[in-house]
C-alpha positions as MATLAB code, in Angstrom:
seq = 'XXXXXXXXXXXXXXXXXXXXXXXXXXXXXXXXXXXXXXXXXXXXXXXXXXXXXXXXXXXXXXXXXXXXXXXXXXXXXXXXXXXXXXXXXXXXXXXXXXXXXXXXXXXXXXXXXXXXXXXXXXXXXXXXXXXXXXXXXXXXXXXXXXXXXXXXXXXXXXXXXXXXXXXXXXXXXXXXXXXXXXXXXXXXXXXXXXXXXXXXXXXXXXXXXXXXXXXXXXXXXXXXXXXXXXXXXXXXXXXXXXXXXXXXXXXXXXXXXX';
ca = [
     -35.574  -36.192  -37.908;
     -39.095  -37.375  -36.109;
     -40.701  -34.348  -35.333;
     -41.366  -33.112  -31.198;
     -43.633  -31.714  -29.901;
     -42.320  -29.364  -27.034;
     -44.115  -27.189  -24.156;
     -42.199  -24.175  -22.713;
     -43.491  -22.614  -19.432;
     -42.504  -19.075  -19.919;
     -41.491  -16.664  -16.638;
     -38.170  -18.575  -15.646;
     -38.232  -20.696  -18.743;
     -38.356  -18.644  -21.960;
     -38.245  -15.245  -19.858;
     -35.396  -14.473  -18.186;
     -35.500  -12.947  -14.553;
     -35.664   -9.802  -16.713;
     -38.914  -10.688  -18.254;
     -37.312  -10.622  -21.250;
     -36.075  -13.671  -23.947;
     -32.872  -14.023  -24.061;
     -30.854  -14.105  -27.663;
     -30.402  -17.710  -27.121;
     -33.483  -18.694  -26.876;
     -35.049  -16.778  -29.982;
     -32.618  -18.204  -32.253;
     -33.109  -21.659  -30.565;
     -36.923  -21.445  -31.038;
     -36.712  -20.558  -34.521;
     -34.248  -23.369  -35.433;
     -36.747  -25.538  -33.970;
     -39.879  -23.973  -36.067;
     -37.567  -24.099  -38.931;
     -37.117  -28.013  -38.243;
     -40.869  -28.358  -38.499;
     -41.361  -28.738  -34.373;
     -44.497  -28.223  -32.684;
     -44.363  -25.939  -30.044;
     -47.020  -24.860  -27.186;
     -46.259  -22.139  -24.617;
     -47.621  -23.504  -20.976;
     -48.251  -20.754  -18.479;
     -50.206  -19.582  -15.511;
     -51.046  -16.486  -17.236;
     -53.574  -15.128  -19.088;
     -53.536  -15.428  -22.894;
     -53.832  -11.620  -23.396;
     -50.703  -11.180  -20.777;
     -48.582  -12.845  -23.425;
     -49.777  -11.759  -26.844;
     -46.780  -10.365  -27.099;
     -44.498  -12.904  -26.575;
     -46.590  -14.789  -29.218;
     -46.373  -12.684  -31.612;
     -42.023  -11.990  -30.433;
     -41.669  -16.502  -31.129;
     -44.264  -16.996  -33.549;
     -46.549  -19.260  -31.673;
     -49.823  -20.028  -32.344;
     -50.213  -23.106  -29.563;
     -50.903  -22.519  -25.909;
     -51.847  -23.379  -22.668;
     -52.846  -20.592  -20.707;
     -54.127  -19.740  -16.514;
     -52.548  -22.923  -15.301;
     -54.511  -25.625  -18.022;
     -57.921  -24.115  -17.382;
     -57.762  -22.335  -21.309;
     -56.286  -24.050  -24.387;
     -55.881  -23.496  -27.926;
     -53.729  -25.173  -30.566;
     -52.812  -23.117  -33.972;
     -55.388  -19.972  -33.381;
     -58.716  -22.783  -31.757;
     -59.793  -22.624  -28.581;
     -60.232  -26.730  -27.637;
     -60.593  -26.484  -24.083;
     -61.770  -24.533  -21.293;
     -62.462  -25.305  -17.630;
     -64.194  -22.204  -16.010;
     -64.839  -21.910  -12.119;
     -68.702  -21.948  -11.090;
     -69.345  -18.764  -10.204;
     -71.917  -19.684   -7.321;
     -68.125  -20.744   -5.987;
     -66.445  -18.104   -6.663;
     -69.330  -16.126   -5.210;
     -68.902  -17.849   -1.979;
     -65.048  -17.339   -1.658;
     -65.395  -13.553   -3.006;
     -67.384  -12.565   -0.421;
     -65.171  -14.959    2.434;
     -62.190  -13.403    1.124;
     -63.633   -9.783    1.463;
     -64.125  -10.607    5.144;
     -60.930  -11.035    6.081;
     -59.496   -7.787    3.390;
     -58.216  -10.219    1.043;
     -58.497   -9.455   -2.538;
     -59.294  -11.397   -5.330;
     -58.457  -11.330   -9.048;
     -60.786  -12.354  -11.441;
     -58.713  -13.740  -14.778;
     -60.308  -15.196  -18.256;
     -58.696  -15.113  -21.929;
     -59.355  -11.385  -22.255;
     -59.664  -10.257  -18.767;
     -57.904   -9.477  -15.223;
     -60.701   -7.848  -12.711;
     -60.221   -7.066   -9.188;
     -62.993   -7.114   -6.853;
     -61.686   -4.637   -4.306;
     -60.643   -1.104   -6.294;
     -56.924   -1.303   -4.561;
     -54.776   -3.350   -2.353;
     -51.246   -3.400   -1.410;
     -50.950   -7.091   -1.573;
     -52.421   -6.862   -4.981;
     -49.646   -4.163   -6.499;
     -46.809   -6.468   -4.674;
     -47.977   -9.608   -6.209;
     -48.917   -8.626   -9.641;
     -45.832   -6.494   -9.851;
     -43.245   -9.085   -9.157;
     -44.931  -10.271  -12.855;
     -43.847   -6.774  -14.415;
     -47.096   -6.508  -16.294;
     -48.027   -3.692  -18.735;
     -51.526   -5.008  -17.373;
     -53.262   -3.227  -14.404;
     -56.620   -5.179  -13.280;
     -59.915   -3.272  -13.812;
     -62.364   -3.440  -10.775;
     -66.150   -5.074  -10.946;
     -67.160   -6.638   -7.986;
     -69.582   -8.379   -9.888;
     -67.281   -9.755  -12.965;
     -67.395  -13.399  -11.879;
     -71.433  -13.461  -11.670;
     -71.371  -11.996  -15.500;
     -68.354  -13.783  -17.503;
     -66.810  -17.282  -17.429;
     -63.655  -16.478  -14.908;
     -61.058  -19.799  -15.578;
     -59.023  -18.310  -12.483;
     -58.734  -16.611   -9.452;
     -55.603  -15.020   -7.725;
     -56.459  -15.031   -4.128;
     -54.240  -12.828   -2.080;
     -53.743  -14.133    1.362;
     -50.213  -14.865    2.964;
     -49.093  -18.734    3.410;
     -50.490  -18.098    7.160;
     -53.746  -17.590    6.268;
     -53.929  -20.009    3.210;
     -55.157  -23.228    5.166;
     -58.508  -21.395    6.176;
     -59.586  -21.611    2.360;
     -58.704  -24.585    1.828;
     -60.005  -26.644    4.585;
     -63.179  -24.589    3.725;
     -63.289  -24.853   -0.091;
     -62.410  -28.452   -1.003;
     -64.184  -28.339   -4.467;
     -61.051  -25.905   -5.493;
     -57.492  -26.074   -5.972;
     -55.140  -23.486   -4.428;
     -51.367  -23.135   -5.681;
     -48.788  -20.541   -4.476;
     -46.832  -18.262   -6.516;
     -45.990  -15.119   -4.519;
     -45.556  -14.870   -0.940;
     -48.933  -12.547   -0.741;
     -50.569  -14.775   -3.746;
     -51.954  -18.187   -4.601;
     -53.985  -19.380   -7.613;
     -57.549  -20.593   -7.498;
     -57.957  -23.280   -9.933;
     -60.728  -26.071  -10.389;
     -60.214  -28.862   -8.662;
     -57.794  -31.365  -10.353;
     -57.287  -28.395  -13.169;
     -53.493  -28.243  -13.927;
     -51.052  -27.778  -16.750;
     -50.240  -31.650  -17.434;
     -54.041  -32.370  -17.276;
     -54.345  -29.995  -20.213;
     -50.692  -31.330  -21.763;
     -52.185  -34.844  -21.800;
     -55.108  -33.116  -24.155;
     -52.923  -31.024  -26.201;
     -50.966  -34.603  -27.214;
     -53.909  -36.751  -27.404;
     -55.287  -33.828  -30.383;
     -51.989  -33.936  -32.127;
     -50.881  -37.219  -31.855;
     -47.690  -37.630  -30.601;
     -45.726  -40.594  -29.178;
     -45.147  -40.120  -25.632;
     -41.327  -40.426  -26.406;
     -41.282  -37.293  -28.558;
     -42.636  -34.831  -26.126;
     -40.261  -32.865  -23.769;
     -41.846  -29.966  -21.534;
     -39.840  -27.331  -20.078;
     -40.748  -25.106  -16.962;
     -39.082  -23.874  -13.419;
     -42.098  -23.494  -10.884;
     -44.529  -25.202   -8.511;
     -46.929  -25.171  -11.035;
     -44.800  -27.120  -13.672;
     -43.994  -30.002  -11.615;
     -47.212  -31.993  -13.197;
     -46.666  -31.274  -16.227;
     -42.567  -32.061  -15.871;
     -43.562  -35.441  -14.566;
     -46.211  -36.120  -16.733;
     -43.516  -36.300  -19.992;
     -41.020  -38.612  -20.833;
     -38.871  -35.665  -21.368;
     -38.510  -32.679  -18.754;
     -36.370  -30.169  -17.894;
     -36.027  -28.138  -15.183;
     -34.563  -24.842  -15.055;
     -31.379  -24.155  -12.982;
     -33.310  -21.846  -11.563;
     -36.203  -23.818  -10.731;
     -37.772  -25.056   -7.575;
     -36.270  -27.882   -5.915;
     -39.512  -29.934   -5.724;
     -39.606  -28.934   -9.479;
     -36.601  -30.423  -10.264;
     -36.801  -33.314   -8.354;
     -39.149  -35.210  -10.791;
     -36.752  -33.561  -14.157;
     -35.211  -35.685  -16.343;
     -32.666  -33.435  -17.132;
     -31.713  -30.091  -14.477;
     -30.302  -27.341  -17.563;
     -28.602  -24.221  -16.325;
     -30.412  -20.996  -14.740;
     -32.369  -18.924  -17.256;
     -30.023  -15.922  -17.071;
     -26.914  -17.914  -18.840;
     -28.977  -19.358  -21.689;
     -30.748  -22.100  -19.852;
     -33.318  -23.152  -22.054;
     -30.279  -23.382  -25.092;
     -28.351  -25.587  -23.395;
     -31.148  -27.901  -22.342;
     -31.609  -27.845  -26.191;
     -28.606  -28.896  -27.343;
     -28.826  -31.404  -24.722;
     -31.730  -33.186  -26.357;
     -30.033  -32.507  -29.997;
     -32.934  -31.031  -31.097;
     -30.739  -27.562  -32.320;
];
């Protein structure tokens, strides 16, 4: 069998709407190591909000905060920090109008305002075990690769009208991401399969959200989740089942690659 390489977003896609992975899926993932596979988680979060999981699948490949941190088997080979005269700029905006932002790098998730409502709603619709710390100042003092910006979809355009040299992406009715501009998973996908060498017609990529629909229609091979966003599955080449009734296995055995 030619060997795949395959990227799995993981809330909605390898974790169920329990945060959890279902059975299926952990036997499916090791049938595929066990076939000699390559296989890169994809996320929005923060590598140190999925060691776990990691360590759970036996991965060693990722791309983590949305595309703006990479590393493939245990290197880092790309990262894509904000400017923090930018961030500055934003921070202080934001703090204007009471609306928090997140700080988030490979190690770290820092608040700059001590506590907000909007913060615990967003963040805990994640189920962390993760609180963030608070240091107004983090972003002036360490490479920050993204923001969380927490302003409702009325409020959004303000920011970006103001701040063209960043991308904005929402996730949570109180959230959105602050990413470089033109930062993104399939951006970071295309660099991931460029380093490996693959054939374009033996990668497949796997994810449910906004912030997978790049990276779905970036592959020759996608999959949306049942449970995915329609815009999402719009550009799949193949819609699987929700996550809760084994999803990700049956997009698997779709593809005959278990």
């Amino acid at each position: 069998m030619v060997k795949k390489l395959l990227f799995f977003d993981i809330d909605g896609t390898l974790y169920n709407t329990s945060v959890k992975v279902p059975e299926s899926t952990k036997r499916a993932i090791e049938s595929l190591k066990k076939d000699g596979h390559t296989l890169v988680i994809a996320t929005g979060r923060a590598p140190f909000l999925f060691k776990n999981l990691r360590e759970e699948l036996g991965i060693d490949s990722y791309i983590a905060l949305n595309g703006q941190y990479a590393v493939v088997d245990g290197e880092v080979i790309y990262k894509n920090p904000i400017p923090s005269d930018l961030l500055e700029e934003i921070s202080k905006d934001a703090k204007k109008h009471n609306h928090p932002v997140v700080y988030l790098n490979d190690t770290h998730m820092v608040s700059n305002i001590k506590s907000h409502s909007r913060i615990d709603e967003g963040l805990g619709s994640l189920k962390f075990d993760e609180s963030p710390g608070h240091n107004e100042n983090f972003h002036l003092e360490n490479e920050v690769c993204q923001g969380l910006l927490f302003c409702t979809e009325d409020e959004e355009d303000y920011y970006k009208e103001k701040y063209s040299e960043l991308d904005f992406l929402r996730w949570h009715r109180v959230s959105l991401d602050v990413m470089p501009k033109g930062g993104s998973k399939a951006k970071t996908v295309k660099k991931v399969i460029e380093k490996l060498g693959f054939n374009e017609d033996d990668v497949y990529a796997f994810g449910d959200g906004p912030n997978d629909y790049d990276m779905l229609k970036l592959v020759n091979h996608s999959v949306a989740m049942g449970n995915g966003v329609d815009e999402t599955k719009s550009v799949a080449e193949y819609v699987t089942s929700h996550v809760d009734d084994d999803g990700l296995y049956y997009a698997l055995k779709h593809y005959k690659l278990i």
